[in-house]
N, C-alpha and C positions, 0 to 999 in steps of 0.2 A: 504494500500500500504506500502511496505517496502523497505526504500530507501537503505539500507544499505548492503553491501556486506556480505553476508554465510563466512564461514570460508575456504571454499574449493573455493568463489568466488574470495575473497583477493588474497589468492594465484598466483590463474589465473590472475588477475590483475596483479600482480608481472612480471609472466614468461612473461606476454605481455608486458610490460615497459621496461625491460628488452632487448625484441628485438628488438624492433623498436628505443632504444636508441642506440645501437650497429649499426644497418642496415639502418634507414632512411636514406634518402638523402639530407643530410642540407643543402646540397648550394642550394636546393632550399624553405627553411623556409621562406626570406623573400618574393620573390615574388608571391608564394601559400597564403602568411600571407595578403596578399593587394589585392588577386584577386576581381575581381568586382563578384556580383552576377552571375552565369549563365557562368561564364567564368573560367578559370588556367592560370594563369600567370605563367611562368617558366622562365622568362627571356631571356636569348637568346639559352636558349635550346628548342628544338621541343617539344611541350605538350605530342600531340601523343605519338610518340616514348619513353617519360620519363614515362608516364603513364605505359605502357609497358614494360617497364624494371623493373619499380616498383612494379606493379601486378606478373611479373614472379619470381621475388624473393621473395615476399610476399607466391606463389607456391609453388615453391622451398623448403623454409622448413615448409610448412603446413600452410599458415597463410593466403590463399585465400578461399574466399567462407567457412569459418570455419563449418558453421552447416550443409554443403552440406554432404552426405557419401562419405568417404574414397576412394571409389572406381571410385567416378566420379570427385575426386578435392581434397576436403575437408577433415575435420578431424571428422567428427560427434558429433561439439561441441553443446553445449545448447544454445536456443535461447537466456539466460542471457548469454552465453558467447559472442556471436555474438554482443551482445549490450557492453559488455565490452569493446571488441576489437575496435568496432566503436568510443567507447568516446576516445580510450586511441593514436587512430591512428589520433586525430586533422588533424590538416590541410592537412596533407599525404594523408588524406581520398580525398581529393577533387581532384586528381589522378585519383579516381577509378570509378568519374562520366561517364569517356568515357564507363566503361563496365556497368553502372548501368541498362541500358537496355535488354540487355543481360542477365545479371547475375541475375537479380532483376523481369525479366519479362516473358521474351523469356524460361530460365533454369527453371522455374516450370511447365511450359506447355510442353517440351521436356521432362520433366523428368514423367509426367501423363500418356502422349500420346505417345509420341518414342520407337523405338522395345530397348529390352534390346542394341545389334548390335548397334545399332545410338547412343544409350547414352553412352555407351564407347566410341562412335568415338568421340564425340562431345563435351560433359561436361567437361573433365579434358582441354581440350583446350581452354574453352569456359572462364572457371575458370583461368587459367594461363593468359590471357589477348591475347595468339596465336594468336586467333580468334575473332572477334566482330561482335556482331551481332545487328540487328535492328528491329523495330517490321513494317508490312506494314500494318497498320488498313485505318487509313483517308483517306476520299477522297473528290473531289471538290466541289459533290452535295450531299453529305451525312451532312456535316455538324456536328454535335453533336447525329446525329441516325448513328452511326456504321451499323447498322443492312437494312440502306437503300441505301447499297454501290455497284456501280454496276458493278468492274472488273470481266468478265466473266472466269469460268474454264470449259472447255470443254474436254471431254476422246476423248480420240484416242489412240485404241489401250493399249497400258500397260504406256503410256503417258499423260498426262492434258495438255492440250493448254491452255498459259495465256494471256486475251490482257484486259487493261486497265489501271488505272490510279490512283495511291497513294501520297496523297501531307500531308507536314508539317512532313515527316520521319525523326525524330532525325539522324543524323552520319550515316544514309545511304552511303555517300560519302566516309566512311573510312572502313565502312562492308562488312565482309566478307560472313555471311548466314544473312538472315532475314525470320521469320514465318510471314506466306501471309494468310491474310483469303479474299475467292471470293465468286461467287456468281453461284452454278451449277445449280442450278432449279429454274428459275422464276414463273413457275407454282402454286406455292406452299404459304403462306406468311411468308412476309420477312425472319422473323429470324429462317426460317425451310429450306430455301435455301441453306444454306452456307454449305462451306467446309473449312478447312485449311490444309495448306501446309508448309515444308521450304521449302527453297531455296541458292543455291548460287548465289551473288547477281553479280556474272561476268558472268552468263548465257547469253549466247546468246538472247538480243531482249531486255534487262536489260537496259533503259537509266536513267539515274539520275543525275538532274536541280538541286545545289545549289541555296535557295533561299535567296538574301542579304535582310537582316535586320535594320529595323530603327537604333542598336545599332550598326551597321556596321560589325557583325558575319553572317556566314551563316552556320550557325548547323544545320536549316530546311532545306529538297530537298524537290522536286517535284520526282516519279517514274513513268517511265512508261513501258509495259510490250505491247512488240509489237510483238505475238506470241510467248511468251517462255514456252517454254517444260521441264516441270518437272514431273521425274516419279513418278508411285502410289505408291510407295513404301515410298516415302517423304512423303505420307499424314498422319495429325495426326487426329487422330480419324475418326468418320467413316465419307462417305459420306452424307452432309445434315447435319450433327451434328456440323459444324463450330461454332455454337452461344455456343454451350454448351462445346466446345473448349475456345473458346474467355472467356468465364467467367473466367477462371482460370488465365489468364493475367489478364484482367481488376483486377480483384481483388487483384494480385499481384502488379499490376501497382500501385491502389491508396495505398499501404502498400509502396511500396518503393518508390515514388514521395511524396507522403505526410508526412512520417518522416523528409525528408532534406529538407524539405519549409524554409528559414529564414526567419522571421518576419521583421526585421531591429529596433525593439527595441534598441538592444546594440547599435548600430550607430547613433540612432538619441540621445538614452543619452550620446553617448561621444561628440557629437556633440555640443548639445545647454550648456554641460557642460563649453564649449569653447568659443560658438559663442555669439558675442555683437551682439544688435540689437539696433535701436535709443531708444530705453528707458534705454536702458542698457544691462546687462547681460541677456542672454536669459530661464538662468536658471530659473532668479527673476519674470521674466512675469508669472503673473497666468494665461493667456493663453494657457502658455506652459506647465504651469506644470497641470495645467487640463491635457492637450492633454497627457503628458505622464502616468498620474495615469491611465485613463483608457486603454491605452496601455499598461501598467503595469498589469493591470489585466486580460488584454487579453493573455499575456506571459504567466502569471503563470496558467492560465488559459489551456492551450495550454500545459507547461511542466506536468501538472498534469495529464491531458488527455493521455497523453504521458507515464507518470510514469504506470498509469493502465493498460497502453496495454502491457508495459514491465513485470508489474506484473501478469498479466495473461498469456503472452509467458513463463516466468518462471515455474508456474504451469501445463504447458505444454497445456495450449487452446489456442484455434484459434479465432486471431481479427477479431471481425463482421462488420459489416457495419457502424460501429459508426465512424471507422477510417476515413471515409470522412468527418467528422467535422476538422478535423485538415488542411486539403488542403484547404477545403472550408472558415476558419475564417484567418489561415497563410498568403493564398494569398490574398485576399482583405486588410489586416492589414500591409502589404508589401507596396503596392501599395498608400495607404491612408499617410502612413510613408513616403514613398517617397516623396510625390505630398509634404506633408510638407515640408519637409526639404530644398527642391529646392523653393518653395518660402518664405521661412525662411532666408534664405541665399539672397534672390535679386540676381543680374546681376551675381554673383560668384557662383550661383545654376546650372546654365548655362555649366560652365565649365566642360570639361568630361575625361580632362588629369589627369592622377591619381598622377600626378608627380606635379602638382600645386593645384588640388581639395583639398579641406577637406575632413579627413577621407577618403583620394585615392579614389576618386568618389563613391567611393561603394555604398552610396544612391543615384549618376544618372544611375548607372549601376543595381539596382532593376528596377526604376522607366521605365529604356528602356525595360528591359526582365521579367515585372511583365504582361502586357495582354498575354503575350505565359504561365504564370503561373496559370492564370485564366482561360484557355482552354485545354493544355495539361492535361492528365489524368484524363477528365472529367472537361466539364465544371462546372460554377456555377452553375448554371437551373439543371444539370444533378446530382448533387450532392444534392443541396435541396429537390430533387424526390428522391434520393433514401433514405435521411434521415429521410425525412415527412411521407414513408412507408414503409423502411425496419426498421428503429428506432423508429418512434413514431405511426406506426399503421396506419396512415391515410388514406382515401382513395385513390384509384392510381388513376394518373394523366390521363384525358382524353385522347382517341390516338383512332383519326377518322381512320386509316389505318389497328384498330385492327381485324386480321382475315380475311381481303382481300391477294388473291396471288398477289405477287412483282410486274408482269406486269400489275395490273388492278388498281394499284395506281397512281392516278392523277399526272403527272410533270409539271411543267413550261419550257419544251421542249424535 
């Protein structure tokens, strides 16, 4: 691996430093600098809205979606430049979480599958932050099987009838398309059914539940789809071929969910840096400094993993399936970090005002939004399967449903 900047990289690093020192938006440094996990603080400006003004001038002069082509946003940078731009854009970056969906998941599956026609229409606005999009996979009884999801799409005509039911949609409440994948042939088994679609998410029959959260946000809705009609012309890829659609998100999903996982290392060392405990300083406890050494090595562990994959985007190959090891040790190492620190701290662990917490709660705001980190983009179970056999070879995991069609699989109602 090589950590270091080409000469034509430097550069590039320059002209980027350069812009974002001229163009950011500083008045909001400090409260982007304190936001909690999962959250933007902008202070008493609208997230939304700043999100958006900052992604469109980010557009504006070429610095959205960098390694997207020219013609649908972007500049047709290298995927080392795309990584430069992300380190050099700090906290400004946490801005552009409202489009990561979109941009990050939804925009590689539009750009495989959509007529040329659509992705002009679509990707430069998609890119400028115009537009936001959502993905609609989950559902109530599907669980962690995408593939066992039951919103039906029926033809009629040069139309699909949609009716069912999508829960845990990221920012479905502020989108304006979202890619659908249903279920058109039950006959058949599961993951040979499907189909995918977009949509616009103000279609008639479109309802969408904010769902409130233990940490008091409600990012996740519930959808539901009470006869909505969208035409075939919206479909991507063919009929029946939805699963083999979906792979190109999911796979895009666990590449850009799993990059931005924070561990909360840095927080718990600035933390017990600081904090007494009855023995004393918390730093002096060899309990604690256990606890962080091997945390310590789960980080570098984690940046390493990280450096390889950027080393190989550089060479220009495509991350395999190993990139699930990073969501999968991130998120539990979050989580574990958390549960510390809040009872490291006693009764002031408690506290969840950033305005009197240590370290602006940011360890009770993982510790709130670390189980939705452990299940969005693949659960844990779902990621040890794909590691145990697409990484290390192992036998696949037993699946009693394999090869039966979708209606002759057993439900509990």
């Amino acid at each position: 691996m090589d950590f270091s900047d080409t000469k034509e990289e430097a550069v590039f690093r320059e002209e980027v430093q350069a812009w974002i020192k001229g163009n950011a938006p500083e008045y909001l440094y400090e409260p982007l600098s304190t936001s909690g996990f999962g959250s933007t603080r902008t202070g008493d400006y609208d997230p939304l809205a700043e999100a958006k003004k900052w992604q469109k001038k980010k557009a504006d002069a070429g610095w959205a979606c960098i390694q997207w082509p020219s013609e649908y946003g972007g500049r047709g940078a290298t995927p080392i430049q795309s990584v430069i731009w992300n380190q050099e854009e700090g906290v400004y970056g946490s801005l552009s979480r409202t489009f990561i969906i979109g941009q990050g998941m939804c925009a590689p599956t539009m750009m495989a599958y959509a007529s040329e026609e659509q992705k002009q229409r679509y990707l430069p606005k998609l890119a400028s932050g115009e537009e936001v999009w959502c993905q609609l996979f989950s559902e109530p009884h599907g669980g962690s099987d995408l593939a066992g999801l039951r919103t039906r799409a029926e033809k009629d005509g040069d139309d699909w009838v949609i009716n069912g039911q999508k829960i845990w949609t990221s920012g479905a409440h502020y989108s304006d398309f979202g890619i659908l994948i249903t279920r058109t042939d039950p006959d058949v088994p599961k993951h040979k059914g499907l189909t995918m679609f977009f949509l616009d998410m103000r279609s008639e029959g479109v309802d969408i539940v904010p769902i409130k959260q233990a940490n008091g946000d409600s990012g996740f809705n519930e959808v539901y789809f009470d006869n909505v009609r969208i035409p075939d012309v919206q479909r991507l890829g063919e009929v029946g071929e939805g699963w083999k659609v979906s792979l190109t998100t999911l796979m895009n999903e666990r590449l850009a969910i799993g990059g931005s996982i924070a561990t909360g290392f840095p927080e718990i060392k600035a933390l017990v840096d600081e904090l007494r405990v009855a023995s004393g300083s918390a730093i002096e406890d060899s309990a604690v400094r256990s606890k962080l050494a091997d945390w310590y090595a789960k980080s570098a562990g984690l940046q390493n993993t990280a450096s390889r994959a950027i080393s190989a985007l550089s060479k220009g190959e495509t991350p395999g399936p190993e990139n699930s090891i990073g969501k999968l040790v991130a998120g539990g190492m979050m989580q574990d970090i958390a549960k510390f620190a809040l009872d490291l701290q006693g009764l002031p662990g408690a506290i969840m005002d950033p305005e009197i917490a240590s370290g602006s709660a940011r360890l009770q705001a993982m510790l709130m939004r670390s189980p939705a980190v452990r299940i969005e983009g693949g659960t844990d179970q779902i990621l040890r399967n794909i590691i145990s056999e697409r990484v290390l070879g192992l036998p696949e995991d037993m699946r009693a449903d394999k090869g039966l069609p979708f209606n002759k699989i057993p439900t509990g109602n």
